[in-house]
C-alpha positions in Angstrom: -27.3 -10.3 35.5 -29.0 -10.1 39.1 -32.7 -9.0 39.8 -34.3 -7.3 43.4 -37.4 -9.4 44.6 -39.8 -7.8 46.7 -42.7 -9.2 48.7 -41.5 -12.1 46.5 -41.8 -10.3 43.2 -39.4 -9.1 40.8 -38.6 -5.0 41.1 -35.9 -4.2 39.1 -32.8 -5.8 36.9 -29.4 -5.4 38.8 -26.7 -5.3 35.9 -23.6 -6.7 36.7 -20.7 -3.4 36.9 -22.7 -0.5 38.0 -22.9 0.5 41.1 -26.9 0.3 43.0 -28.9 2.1 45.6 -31.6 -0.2 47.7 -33.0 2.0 50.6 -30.3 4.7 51.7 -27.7 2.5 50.7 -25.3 3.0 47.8 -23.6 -0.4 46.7 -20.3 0.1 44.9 -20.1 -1.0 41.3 -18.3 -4.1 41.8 -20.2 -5.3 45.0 -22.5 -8.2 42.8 -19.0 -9.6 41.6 -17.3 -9.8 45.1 -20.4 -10.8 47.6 -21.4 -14.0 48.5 -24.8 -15.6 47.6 -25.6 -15.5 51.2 -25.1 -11.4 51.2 -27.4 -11.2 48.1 -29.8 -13.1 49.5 -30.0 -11.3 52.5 -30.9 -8.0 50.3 -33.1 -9.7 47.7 -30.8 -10.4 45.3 -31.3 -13.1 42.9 -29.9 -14.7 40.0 -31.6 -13.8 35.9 -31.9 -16.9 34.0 -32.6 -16.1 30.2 -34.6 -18.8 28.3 -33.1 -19.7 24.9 -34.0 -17.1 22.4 -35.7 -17.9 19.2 -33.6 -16.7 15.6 -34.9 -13.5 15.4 -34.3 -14.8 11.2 -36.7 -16.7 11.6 -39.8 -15.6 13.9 -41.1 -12.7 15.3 -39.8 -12.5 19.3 -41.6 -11.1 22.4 -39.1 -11.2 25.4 -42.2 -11.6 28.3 -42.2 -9.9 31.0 -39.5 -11.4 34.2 -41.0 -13.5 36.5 -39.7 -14.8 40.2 -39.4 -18.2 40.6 -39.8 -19.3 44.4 -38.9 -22.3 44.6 -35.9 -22.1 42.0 -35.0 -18.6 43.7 -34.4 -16.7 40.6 -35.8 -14.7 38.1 -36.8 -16.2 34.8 -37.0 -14.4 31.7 -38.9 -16.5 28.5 -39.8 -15.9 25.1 -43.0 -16.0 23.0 -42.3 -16.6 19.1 -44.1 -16.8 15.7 -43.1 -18.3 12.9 -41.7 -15.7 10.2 -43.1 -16.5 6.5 -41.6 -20.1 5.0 -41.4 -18.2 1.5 -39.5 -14.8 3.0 -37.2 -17.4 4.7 -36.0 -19.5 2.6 -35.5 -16.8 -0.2 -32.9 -15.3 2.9 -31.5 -18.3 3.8 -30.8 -19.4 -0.3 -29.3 -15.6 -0.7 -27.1 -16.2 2.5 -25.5 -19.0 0.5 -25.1 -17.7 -1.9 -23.3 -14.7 -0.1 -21.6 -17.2 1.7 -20.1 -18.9 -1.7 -19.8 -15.4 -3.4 -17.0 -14.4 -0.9 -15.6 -17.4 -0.2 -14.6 -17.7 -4.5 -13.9 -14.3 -4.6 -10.3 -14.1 -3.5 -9.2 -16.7 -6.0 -11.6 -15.2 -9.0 -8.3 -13.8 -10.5 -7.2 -17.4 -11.3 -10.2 -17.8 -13.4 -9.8 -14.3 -15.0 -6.4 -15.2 -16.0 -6.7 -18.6 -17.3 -9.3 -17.2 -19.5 -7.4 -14.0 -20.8 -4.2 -16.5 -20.7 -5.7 -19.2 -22.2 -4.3 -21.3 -19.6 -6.1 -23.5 -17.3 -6.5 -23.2 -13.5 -4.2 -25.3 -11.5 -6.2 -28.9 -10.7 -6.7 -28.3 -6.5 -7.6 -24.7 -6.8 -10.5 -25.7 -9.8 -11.9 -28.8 -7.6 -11.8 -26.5 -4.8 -13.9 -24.0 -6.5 -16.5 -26.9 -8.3 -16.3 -28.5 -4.5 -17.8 -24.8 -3.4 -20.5 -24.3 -6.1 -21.5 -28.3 -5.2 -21.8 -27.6 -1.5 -23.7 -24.0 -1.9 -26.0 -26.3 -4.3 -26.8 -28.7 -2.1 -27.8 -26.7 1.1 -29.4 -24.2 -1.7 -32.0 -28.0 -2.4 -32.2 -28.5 1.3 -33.0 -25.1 1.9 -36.2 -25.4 -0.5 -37.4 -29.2 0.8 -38.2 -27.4 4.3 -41.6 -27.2 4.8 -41.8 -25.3 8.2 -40.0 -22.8 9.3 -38.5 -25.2 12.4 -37.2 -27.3 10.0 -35.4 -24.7 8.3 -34.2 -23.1 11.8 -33.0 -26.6 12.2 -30.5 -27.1 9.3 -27.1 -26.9 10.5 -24.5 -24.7 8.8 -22.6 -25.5 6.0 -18.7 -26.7 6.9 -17.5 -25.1 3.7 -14.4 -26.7 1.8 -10.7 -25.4 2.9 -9.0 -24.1 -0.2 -5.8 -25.9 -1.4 -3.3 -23.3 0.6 -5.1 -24.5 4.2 -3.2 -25.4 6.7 -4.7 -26.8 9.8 -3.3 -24.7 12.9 -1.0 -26.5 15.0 -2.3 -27.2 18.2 -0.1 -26.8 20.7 0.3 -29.6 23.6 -0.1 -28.6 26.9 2.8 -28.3 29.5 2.7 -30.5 32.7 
């Protein structure tokens, strides 16, 4: 995304793919893509930077107002946050495992439903499989409620759930010199 500065503020965003007027001029749509920085800059055209956005899961977001940057010689747009409430949190983030482990044991339920109408038992891999799911939903379920922040909990990386026993690991292919 561009931005226009004028008298070395920022006017206006310039999205990328649509074409512009700036005085009596009409700027086709695909003019930001094929100019040079030099052309830009000779119109007031600078470069949007985006700040890293907070998890809208966890805290309430302002996107504050753009600012130009002089020296950097580009508009910067930055966020203010506040932390959402721990307890609403980590109730969402212990159901979203729980979702999460839900639907990845779902397909394979019918094993379970059969061995019990059956009487039989299910196959060895696909059982550890499942147990391996309900231990790994477990144990980000206890990390989940040891957070005592919100950051903390923003933290916490995702679970790398467990491939079933059918997985195969895609072939990757070499590349051609």
């Amino acid at each position: 995304m561009f931005a226009i500065i004028k008298d070395n503020a920022f006017e206006r965003f310039l999205p990328e793919g649509i074409a512009f007027k700036i005085g009596n001029t009409v700027y086709p749509q695909d003019w930001l893509n094929l100019s040079t920085p030099a052309e830009k800059a000779a119109l007031g055209i600078v470069d949007v930077v985006y700040a890293q956005r907070p998890d809208d899961k966890f805290y309430w977001v302002t996107e504050l107002p753009p600012t130009y940057n002089a020296d950097t010689k580009q508009v910067d747009v930055a966020y203010t946050s506040i932390a959402k409430d721990l307890a609403g949190c980590v109730k969402q983030a212990v159901d979203a495992i729980n979702a999460q482990a839900y639907s990845i044991l779902l397909p394979s339920d019918w094993m379970a439903v059969k061995a019990f109408e059956t009487g039989s038992v299910v196959a060895e891999d696909w059982a550890a499989w499942r147990q391996e799911i309900r231990v790994q939903a477990a144990q980000a379920i206890s990390v989940i409620e040891v957070c005592v922040d919100v950051e903390a909990l923003a933290a916490l990386p995702s679970v790398e759930w467990a491939h079933d026993p059918n997985w195969v690991e895609p072939a990757v292919e070499e590349e051609v010199k």
